[in-house]
C-alpha positions in Angstrom: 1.7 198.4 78.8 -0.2 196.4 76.1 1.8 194.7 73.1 0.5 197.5 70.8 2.2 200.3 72.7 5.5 198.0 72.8 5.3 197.8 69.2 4.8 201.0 68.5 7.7 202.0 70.9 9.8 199.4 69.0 9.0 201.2 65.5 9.8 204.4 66.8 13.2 203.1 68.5 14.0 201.1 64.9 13.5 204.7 63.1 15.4 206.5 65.4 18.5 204.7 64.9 18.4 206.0 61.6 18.7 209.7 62.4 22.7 209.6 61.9 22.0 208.8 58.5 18.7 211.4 57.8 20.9 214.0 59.1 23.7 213.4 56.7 21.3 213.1 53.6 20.3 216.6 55.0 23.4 218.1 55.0 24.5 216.9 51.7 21.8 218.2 50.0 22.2 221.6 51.4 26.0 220.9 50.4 25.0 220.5 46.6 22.6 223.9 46.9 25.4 225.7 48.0 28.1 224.1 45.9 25.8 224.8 42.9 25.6 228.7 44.1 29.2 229.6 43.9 29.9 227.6 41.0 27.0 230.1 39.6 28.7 232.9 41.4 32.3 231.9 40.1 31.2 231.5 36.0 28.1 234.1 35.8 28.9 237.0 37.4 32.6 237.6 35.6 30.8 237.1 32.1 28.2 240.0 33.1 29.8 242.1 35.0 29.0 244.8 32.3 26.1 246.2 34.5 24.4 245.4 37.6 21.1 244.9 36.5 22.6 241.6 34.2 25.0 240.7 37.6 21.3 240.9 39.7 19.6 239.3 36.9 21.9 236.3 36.9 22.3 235.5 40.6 18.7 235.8 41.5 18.0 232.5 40.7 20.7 230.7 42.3 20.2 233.2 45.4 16.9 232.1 45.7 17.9 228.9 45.2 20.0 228.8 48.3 17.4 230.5 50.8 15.2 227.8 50.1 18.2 225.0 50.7 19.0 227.0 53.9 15.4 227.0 54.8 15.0 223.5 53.9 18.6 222.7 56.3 17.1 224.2 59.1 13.6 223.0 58.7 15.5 219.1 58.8 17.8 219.8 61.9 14.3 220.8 63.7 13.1 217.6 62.8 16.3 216.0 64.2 16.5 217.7 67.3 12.8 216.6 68.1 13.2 213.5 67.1 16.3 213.3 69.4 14.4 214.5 72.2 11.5 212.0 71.3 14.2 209.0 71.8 15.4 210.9 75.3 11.8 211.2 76.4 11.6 207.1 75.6 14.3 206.4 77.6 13.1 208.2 80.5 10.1 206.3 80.2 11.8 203.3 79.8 13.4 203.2 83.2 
């Protein structure tokens, strides 16, 4: 192995460590989209409830909102999982 491939696998295994806290940014965030979405749900639904086409009106938004948080939550725990299985591969090599 030349000292460039040793680097490189020393990057990688210095930015792996730091998955634990990737993946907790990650679910925060999603936490906030979804926190946001029923405190939408809670205060702008009851003040329109006068038709449906207000009560659809209002929540499109925030639903909206939230399949792209829950798109964006799973599209990040992809990126986890391979990089977990990147650090597993490395290992195997390691040995």
């Amino acid at each position: 192995m030349s000292s460039d491939d040793e680097t490189t696998t020393t990057e990688i295994e210095d930015r792996l460590q730091h998955l634990g806290r990737y993946s907790r940014f990650v679910k925060v965030g999603f936490g906030v989209i979804l926190g946001a979405f029923l405190l939408a749900a809670a205060v702008l639904v009851p003040a329109n409830l006068e038709s449906v086409e207000s009560v659809v009106d209002v929540m499109l938004m925030p639903l909206i909102f939230v399949g792209m948080g829950l798109l964006l939550f799973g599209i990040g725990m992809h990126l986890h999982l391979m990089h977990l299985n990147l650090v597993r591969q490395l290992r195997k090599g390691g040995d």
